[in-house]
TORDREN-918561 format. One record per residue (C-alpha): chain; x, y, z. Coordinates in Angstrom, 2 decimals. Example, Ala and Ser with C-alpha at 12.3 -4.5 7.8 and 13.67 -1.06 7.14 Angstrom:
BEGIN
<r unit="A" east="12.30" north="-4.50" up="7.80"/>
<r unit="A" east="13.67" north="-1.06" up="7.14"/>
***
This chain:
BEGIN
<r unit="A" east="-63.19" north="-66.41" up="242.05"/>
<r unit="A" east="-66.69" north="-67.09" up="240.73"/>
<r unit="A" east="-67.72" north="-65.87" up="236.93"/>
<r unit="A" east="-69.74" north="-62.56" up="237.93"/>
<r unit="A" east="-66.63" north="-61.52" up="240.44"/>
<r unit="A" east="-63.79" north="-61.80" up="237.62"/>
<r unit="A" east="-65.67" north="-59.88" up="235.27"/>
<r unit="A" east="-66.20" north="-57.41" up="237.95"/>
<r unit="A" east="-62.50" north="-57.50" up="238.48"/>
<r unit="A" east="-62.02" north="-57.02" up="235.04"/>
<r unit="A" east="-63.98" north="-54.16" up="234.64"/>
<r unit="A" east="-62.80" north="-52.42" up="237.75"/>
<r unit="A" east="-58.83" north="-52.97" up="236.23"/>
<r unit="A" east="-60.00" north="-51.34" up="233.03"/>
<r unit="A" east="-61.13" north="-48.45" up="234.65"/>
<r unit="A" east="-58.62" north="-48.04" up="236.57"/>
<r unit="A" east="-56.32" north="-48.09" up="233.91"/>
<r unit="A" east="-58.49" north="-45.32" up="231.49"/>
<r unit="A" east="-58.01" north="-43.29" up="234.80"/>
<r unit="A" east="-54.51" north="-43.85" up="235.26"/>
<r unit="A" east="-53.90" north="-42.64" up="231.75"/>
<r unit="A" east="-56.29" north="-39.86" up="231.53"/>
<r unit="A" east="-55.00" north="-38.08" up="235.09"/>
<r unit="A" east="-51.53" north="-36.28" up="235.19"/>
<r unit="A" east="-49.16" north="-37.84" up="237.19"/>
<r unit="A" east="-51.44" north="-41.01" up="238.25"/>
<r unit="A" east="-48.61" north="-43.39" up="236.45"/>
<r unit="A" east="-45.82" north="-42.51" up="238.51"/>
<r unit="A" east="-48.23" north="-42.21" up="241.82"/>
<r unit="A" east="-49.36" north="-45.99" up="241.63"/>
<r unit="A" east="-45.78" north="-47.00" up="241.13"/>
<r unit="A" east="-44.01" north="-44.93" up="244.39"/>
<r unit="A" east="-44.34" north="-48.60" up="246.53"/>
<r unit="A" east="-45.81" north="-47.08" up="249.05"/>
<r unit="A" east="-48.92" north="-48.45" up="249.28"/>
<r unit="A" east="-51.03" north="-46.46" up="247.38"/>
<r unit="A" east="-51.23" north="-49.26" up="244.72"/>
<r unit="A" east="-54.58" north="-50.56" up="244.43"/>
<r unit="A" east="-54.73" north="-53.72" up="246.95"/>
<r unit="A" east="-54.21" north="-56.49" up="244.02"/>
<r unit="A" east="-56.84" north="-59.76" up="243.79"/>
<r unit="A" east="-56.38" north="-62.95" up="242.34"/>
<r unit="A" east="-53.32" north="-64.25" up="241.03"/>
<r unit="A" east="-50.32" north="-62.39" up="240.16"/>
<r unit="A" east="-47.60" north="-61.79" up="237.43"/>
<r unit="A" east="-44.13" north="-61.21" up="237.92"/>
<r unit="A" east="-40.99" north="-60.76" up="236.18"/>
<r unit="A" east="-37.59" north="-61.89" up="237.10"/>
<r unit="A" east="-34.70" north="-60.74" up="234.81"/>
<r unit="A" east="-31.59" north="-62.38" up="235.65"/>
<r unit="A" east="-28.14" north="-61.20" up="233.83"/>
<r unit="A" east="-26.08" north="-64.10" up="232.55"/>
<r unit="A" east="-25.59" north="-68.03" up="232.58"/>
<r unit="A" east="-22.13" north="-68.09" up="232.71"/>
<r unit="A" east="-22.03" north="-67.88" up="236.84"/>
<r unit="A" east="-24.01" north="-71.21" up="237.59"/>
<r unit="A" east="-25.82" north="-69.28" up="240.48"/>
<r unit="A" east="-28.04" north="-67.59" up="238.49"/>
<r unit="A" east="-29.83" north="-71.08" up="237.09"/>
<r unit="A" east="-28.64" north="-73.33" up="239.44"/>
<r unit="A" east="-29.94" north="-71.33" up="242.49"/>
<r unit="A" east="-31.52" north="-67.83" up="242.42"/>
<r unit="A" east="-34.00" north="-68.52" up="239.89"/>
<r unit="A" east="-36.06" north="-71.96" up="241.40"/>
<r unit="A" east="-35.74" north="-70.46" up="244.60"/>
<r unit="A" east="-36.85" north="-66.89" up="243.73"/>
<r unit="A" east="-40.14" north="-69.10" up="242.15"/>
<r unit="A" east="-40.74" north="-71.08" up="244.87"/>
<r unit="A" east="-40.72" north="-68.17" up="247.04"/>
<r unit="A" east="-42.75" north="-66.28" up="244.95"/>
<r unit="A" east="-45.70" north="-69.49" up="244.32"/>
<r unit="A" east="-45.09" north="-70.23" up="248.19"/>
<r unit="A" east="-45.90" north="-66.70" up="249.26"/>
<r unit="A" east="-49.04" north="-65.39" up="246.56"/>
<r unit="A" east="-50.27" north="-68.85" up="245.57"/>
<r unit="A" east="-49.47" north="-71.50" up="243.17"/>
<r unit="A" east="-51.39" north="-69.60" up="240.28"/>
<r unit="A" east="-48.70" north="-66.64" up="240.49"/>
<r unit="A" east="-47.02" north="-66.49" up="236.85"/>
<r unit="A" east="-43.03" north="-66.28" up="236.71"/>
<r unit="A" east="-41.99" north="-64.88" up="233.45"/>
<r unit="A" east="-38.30" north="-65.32" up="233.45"/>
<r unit="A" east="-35.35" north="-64.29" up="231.11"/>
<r unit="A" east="-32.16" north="-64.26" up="231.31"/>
<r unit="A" east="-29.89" north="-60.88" up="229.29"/>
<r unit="A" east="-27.08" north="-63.54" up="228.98"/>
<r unit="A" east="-24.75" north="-60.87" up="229.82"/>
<r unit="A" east="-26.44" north="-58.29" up="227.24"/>
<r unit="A" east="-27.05" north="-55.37" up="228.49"/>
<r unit="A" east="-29.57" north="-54.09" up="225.56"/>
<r unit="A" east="-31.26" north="-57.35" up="225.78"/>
<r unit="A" east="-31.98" north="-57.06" up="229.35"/>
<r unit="A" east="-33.12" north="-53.71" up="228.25"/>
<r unit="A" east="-35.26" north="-55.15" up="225.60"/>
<r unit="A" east="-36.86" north="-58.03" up="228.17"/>
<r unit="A" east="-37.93" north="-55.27" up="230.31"/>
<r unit="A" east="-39.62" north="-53.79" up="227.36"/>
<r unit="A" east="-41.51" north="-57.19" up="226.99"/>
<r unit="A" east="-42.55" north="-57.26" up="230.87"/>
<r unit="A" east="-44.12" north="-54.48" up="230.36"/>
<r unit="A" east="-45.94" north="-55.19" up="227.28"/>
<r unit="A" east="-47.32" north="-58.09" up="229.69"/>
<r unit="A" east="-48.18" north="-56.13" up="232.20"/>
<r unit="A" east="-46.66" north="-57.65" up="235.02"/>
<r unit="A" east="-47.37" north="-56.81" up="238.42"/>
<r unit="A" east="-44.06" north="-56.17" up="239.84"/>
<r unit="A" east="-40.40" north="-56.91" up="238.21"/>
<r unit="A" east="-36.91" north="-58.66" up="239.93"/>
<r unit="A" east="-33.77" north="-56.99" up="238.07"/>
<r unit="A" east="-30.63" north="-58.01" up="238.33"/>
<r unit="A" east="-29.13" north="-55.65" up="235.84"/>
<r unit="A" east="-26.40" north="-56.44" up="233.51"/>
<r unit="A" east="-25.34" north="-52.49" up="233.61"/>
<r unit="A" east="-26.46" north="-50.84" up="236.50"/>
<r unit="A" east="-26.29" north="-47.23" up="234.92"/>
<r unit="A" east="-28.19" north="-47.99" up="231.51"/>
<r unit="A" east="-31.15" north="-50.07" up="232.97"/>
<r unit="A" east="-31.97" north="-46.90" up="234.77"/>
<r unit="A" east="-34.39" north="-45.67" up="231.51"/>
<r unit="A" east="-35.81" north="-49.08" up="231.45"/>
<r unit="A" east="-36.48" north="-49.53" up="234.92"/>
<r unit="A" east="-38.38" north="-45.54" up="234.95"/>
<r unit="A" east="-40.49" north="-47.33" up="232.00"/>
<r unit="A" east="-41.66" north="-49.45" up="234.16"/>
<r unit="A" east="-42.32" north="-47.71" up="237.16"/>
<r unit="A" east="-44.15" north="-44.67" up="234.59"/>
<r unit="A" east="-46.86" north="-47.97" up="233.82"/>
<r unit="A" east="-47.28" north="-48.82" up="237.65"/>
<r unit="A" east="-44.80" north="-51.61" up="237.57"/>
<r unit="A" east="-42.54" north="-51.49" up="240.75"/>
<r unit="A" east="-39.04" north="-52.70" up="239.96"/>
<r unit="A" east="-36.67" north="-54.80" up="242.74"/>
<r unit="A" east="-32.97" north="-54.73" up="242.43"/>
<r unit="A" east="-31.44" north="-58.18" up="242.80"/>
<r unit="A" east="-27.88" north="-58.74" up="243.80"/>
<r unit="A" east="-26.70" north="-55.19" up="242.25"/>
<r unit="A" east="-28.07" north="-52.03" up="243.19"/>
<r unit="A" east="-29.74" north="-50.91" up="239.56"/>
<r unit="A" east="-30.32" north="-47.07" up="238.80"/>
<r unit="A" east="-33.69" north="-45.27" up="238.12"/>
<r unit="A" east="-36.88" north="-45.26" up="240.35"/>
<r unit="A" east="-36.22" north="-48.71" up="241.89"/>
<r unit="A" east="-38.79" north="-49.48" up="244.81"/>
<r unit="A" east="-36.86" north="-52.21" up="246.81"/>
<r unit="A" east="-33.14" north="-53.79" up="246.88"/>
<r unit="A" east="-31.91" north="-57.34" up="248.42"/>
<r unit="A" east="-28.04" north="-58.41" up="247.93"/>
<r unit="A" east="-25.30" north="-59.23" up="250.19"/>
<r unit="A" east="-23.01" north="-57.11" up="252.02"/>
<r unit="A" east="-20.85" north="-56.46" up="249.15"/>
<r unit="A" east="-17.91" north="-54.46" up="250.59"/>
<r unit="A" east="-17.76" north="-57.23" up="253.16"/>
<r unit="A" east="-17.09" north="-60.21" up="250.34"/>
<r unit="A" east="-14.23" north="-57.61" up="249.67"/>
<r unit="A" east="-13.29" north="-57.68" up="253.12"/>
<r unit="A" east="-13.44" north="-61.18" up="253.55"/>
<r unit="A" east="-11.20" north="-62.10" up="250.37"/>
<r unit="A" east="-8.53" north="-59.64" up="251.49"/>
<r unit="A" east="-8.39" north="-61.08" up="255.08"/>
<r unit="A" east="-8.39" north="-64.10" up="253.95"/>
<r unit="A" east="-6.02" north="-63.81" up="251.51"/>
<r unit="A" east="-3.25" north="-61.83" up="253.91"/>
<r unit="A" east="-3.79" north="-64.84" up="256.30"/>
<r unit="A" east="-2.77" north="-67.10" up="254.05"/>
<r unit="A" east="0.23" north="-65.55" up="252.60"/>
<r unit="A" east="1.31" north="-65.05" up="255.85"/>
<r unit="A" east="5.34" north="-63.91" up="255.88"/>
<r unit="A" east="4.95" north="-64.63" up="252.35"/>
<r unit="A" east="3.03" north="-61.40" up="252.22"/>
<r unit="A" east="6.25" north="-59.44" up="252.17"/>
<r unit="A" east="8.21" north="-61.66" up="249.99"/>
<r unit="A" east="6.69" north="-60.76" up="246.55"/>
<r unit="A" east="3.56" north="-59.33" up="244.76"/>
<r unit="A" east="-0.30" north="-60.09" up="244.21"/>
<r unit="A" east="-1.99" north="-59.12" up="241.29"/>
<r unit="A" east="-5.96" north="-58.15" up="241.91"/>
<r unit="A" east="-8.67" north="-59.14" up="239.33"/>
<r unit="A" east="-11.94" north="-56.93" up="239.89"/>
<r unit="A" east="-14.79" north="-57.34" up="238.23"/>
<r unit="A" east="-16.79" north="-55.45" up="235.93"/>
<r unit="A" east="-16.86" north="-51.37" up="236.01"/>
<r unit="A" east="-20.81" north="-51.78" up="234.54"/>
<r unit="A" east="-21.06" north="-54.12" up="237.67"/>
<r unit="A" east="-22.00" north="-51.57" up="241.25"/>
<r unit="A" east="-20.92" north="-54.89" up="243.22"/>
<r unit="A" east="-17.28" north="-54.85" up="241.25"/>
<r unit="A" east="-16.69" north="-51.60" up="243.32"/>
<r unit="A" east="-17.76" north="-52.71" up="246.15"/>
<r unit="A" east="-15.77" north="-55.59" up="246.31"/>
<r unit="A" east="-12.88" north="-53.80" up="245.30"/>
<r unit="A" east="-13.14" north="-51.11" up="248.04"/>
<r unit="A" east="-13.48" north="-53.87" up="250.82"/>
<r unit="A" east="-10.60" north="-56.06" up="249.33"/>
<r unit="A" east="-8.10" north="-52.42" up="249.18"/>
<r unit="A" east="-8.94" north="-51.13" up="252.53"/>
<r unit="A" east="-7.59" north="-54.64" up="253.96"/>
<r unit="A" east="-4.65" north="-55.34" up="251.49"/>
<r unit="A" east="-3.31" north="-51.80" up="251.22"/>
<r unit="A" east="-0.17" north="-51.35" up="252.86"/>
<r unit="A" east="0.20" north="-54.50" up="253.69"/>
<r unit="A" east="1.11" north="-56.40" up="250.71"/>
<r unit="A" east="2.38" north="-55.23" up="246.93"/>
<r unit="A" east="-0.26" north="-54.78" up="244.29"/>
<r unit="A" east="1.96" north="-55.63" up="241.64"/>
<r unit="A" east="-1.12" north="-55.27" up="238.73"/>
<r unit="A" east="-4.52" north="-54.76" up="239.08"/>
<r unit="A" east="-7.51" north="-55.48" up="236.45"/>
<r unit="A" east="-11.18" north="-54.30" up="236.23"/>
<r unit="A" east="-12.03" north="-57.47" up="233.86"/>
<r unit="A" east="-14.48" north="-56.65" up="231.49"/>
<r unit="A" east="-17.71" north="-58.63" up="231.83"/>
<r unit="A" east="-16.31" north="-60.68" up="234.50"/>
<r unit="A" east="-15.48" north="-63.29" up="231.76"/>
<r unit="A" east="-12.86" north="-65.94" up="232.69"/>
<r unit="A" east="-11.45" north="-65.55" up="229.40"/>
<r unit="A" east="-11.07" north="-61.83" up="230.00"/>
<r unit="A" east="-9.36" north="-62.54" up="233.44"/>
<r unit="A" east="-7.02" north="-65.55" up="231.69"/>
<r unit="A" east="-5.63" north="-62.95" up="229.26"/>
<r unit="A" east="-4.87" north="-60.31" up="232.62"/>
<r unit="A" east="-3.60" north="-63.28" up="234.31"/>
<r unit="A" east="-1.08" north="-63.73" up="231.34"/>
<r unit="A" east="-0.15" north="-60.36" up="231.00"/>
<r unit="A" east="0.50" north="-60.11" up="234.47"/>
<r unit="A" east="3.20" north="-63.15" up="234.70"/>
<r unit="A" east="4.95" north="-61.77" up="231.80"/>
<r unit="A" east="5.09" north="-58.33" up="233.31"/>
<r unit="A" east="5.94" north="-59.29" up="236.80"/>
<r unit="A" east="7.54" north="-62.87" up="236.55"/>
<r unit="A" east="6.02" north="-65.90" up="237.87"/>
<r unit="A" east="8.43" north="-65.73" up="240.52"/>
<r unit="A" east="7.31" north="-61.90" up="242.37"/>
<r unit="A" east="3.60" north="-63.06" up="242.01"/>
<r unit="A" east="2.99" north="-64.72" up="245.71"/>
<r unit="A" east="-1.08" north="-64.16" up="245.46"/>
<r unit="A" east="-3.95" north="-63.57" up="243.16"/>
<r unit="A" east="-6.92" north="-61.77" up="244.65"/>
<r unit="A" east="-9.80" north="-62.88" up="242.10"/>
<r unit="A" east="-13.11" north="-60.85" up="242.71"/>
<r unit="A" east="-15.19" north="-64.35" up="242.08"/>
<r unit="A" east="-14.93" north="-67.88" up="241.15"/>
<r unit="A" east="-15.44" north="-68.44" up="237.45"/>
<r unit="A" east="-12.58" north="-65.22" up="236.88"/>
<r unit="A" east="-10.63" north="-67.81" up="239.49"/>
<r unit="A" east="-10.79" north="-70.55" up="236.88"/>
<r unit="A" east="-9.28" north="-68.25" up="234.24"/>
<r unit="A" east="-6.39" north="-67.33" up="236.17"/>
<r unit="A" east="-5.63" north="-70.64" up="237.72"/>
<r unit="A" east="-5.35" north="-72.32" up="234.25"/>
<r unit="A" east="-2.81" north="-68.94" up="232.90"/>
<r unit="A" east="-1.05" north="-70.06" up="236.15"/>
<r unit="A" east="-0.77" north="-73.75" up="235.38"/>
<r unit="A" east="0.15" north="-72.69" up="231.71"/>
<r unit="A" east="3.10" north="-70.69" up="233.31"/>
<r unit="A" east="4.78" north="-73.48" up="234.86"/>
<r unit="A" east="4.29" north="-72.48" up="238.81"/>
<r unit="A" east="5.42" north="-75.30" up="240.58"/>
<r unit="A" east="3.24" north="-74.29" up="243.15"/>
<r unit="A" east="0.11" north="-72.64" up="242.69"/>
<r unit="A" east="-0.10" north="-69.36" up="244.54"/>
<r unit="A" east="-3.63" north="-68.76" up="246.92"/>
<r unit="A" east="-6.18" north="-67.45" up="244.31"/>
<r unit="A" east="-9.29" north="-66.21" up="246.15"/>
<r unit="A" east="-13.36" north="-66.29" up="244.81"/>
<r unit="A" east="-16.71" north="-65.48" up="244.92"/>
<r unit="A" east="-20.12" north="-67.72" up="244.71"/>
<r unit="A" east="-19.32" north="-70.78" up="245.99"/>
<r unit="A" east="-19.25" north="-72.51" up="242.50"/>
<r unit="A" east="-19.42" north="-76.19" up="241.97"/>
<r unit="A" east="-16.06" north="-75.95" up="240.05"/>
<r unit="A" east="-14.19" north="-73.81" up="242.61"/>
<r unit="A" east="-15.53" north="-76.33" up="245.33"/>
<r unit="A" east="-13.95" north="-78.63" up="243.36"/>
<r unit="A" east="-10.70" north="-76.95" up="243.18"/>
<r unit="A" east="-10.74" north="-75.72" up="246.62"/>
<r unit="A" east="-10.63" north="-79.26" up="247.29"/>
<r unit="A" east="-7.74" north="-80.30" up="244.83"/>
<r unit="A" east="-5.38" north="-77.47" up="246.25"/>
<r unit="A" east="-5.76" north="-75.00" up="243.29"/>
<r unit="A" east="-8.28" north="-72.51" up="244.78"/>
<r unit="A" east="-7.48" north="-71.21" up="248.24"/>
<r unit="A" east="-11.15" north="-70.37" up="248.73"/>
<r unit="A" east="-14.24" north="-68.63" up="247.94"/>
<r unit="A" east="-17.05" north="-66.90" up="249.32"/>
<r unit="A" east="-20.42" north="-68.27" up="250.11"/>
<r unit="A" east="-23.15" north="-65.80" up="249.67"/>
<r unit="A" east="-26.62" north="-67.41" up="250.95"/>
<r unit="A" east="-28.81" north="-67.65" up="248.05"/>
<r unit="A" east="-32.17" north="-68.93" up="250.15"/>
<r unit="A" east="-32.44" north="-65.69" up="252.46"/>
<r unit="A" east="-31.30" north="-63.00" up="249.22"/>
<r unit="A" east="-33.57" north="-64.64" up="247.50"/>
<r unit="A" east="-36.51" north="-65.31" up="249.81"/>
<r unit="A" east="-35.92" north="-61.07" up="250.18"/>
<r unit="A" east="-37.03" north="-60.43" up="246.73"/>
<r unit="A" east="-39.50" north="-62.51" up="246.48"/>
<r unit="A" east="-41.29" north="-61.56" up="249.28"/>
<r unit="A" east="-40.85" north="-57.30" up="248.45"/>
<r unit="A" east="-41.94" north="-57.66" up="245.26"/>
<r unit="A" east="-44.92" north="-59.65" up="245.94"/>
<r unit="A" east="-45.78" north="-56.95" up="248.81"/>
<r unit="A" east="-45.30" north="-54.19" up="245.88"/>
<r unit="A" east="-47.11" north="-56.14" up="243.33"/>
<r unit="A" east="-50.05" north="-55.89" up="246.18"/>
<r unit="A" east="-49.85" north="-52.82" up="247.06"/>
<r unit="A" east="-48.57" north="-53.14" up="250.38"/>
<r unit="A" east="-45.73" north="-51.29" up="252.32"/>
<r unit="A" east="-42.37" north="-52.64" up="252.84"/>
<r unit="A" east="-42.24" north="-51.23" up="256.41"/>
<r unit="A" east="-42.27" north="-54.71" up="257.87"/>
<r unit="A" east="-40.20" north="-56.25" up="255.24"/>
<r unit="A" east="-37.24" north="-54.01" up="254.83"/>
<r unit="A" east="-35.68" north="-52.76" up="257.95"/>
<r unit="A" east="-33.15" north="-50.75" up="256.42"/>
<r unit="A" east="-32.29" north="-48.53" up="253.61"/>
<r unit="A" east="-29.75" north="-47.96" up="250.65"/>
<r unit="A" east="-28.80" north="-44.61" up="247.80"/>
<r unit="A" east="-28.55" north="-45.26" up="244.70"/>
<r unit="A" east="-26.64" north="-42.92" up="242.06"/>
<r unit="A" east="-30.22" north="-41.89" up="241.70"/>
<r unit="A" east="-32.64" north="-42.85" up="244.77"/>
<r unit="A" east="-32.44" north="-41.94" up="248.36"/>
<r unit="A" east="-33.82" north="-43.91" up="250.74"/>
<r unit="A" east="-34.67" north="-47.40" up="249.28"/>
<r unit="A" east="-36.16" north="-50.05" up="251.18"/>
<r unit="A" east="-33.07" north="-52.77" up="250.96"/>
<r unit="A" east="-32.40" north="-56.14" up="252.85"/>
<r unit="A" east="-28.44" north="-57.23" up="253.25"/>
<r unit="A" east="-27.11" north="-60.32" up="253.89"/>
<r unit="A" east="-24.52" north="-61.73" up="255.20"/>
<r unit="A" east="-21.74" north="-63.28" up="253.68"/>
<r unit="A" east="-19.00" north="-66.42" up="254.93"/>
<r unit="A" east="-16.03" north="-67.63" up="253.79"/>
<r unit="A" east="-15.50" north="-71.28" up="252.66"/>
<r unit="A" east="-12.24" north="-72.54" up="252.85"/>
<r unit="A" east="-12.03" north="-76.18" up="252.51"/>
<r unit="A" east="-12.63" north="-76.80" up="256.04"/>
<r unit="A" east="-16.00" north="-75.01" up="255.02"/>
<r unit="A" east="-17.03" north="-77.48" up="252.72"/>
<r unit="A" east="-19.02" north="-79.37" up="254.97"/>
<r unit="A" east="-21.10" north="-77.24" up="257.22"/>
<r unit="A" east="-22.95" north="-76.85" up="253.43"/>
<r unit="A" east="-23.12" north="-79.64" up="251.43"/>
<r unit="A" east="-27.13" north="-80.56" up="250.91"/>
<r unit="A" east="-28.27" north="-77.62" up="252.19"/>
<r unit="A" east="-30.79" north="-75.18" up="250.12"/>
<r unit="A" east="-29.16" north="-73.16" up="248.14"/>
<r unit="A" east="-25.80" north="-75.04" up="248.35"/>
<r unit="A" east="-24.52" north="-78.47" up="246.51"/>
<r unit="A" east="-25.29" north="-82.08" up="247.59"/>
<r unit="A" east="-22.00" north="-84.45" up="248.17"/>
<r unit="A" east="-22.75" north="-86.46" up="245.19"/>
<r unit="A" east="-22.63" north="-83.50" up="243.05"/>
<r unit="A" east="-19.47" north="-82.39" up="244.63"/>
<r unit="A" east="-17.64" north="-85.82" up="245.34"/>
<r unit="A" east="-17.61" north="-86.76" up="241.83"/>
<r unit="A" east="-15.24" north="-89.87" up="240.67"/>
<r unit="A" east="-12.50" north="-87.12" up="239.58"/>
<r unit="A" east="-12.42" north="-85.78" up="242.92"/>
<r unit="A" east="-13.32" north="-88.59" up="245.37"/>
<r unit="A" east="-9.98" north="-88.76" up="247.15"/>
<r unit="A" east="-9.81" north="-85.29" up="247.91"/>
<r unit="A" east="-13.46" north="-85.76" up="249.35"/>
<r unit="A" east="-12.25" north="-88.62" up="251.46"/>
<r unit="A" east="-8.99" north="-86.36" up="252.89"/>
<r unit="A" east="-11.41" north="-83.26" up="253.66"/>
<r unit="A" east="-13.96" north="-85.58" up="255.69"/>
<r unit="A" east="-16.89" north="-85.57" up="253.07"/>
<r unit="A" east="-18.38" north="-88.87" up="253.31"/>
***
């Protein structure tokens, strides 16, 4: 863009700002998504809020790929202001707060508590900024919403589970460790996993785990061995991997002599790792690449001014919006025979990061050479 035509731009922004705050009602018009967003030149600005480090997704996967995506699709001037809340839920609320004091053009949110981002995420959407959920379905006037089909994983861990225990299914107890009740997803995945399991195994105790911390879920696990003996647990459905890592060391700590099947979520380097050494039974592999490649390209649409129509093909309710624009995706299982349809693709690990020294035999046994 030549000197005379950014100026122009310029000017014609700053006008349409004085307008949009001088007119009634013009704030939350040129945020509905819908298109009636001025048609955006020149490079954009976006904001990608992610919600903790602990899961090794979040910098390992979703936020390169939601960049590249993003450059790949508006240019390789687009801006990527990035933060992650670090599992602070009035931090996240404090980053928005800072997006919009930069005056992004469109924001990514995956919130750390769906229910109290709502008042940030109206903020936003009151200065013209549309907001995408990521991964969990967020609250407030949200324009657009990508994750995977969450009651599925659910579904998947509780099959899988119940396939494994086999006869032993009637022989003792499982204990289930849900996720977060400030997580929408920890719901989801609980409804999925009960309408499998119930009546057909024994719930002996059942956890929502408070910020899906592993330490959280070690100190369930341990209350749950000394409540029901080591001896009636015969499964452990674990709502995702890093929780999985708590329980399987309280397990070890207990003395099983064998480890009962302990299920997961993300696909994890670690729970690869111990799916492979016998201690996790097995995870789930949610595709990063295509969630990811979802919210890049709706919020680069919305940060244009364009419609979603060809984009989104389906729709979602919130506790608070009908009728959002939403892309699902599809979920697998990875048990160790898994392992290898993966390894070095996008959005999964390479064999040299799995088949470390430590684990090299077990890489050798399951066929990854």
């Amino acid at each position: 863009m030549n000197t005379h035509l950014r100026r122009a731009a310029v000017t014609v922004a700053a006008v349409s700002m004085a307008a949009g705050l001088a007119a009634c009602g013009s704030a939350k018009e040129s945020g509905n998504g819908s298109g009636e967003k001025k048609d955006k030149k020149g490079p954009l600005t976006i904001g990608l809020l992610l919600p903790e480090n602990q899961t090794a997704r979040y910098e390992r996967f979703d936020h390169p790929l939601i960049e590249k995506k993003i450059k790949e699709l508006a240019g390789p001037d687009t801006k990527v202001l990035y933060e992650n809340a670090k599992q602070d839920a009035s931090v996240q609320q404090q980053q928005v707060d800072t997006m919009i004091t930069k005056k992004v053009d469109a924001l990514i949110v995956d919130a750390v508590d769906a229910k109290s981002i709502a008042v940030s995420v109206k903020k936003a959407n009151d200065k013209g900024i549309p907001v995408v959920a990521y991964d969990r379905l967020a609250e407030g006037p949200i324009k657009a919403y990508t994750s995977v089909d969450n009651e599925r994983v659910g579904k998947i861990q509780g099959e899988s589970l119940l396939k494994e225990l086999g006869d032993d299914a009637d022989k003792g107890e499982i204990v289930m460790m849900n996720g977060s009740v400030t997580d929408p997803n920890a719901k989801m995945y609980k409804d999925g996993a009960h309408s499998v399991l119930d009546g057909k195994v024994k719930i002996g105790k059942e956890y929502d785990t408070k910020e899906w911390k592993p330490e959280n879920a070690n100190e369930n696990m341990k209350g749950a061995i000394s409540s029901l003996g080591k001896d009636k647990i015969v499964g452990v459905y674990s709502a995702n991997d890093g929780m999985a890592g708590g329980i399987i060391t309280a397990l070890k700590s207990a003395g099983f002599d064998k480890l009962p099947p302990v299920t997961g979520q993300d696909a994890e380097l670690s729970a690869i790792q111990r799916i492979l050494a016998d201690e996790q039974f097995m995870s789930v592999y949610k595709p990063y690449k295509p969630e990811a490649d979802a919210a890049a390209e709706m919020a680069v649409a919305l940060a244009q001014g364009k419609k979603l129509d060809s984009i989104a093909k389906s729709t979602v309710d919130s506790g608070t919006e009908k009728k959002i624009p939403s892309i699902i995706v599809t979920p697998f299982a990875l048990t160790k025979g898994d392992i290898g349809k993966y390894v070095g693709k996008e959005g999964f690990f390479t064999l040299d990061e799995i088949c470390t020294a430590k684990y090299k035999a077990q890489c050798d046994k399951a066929g990854l050479k």
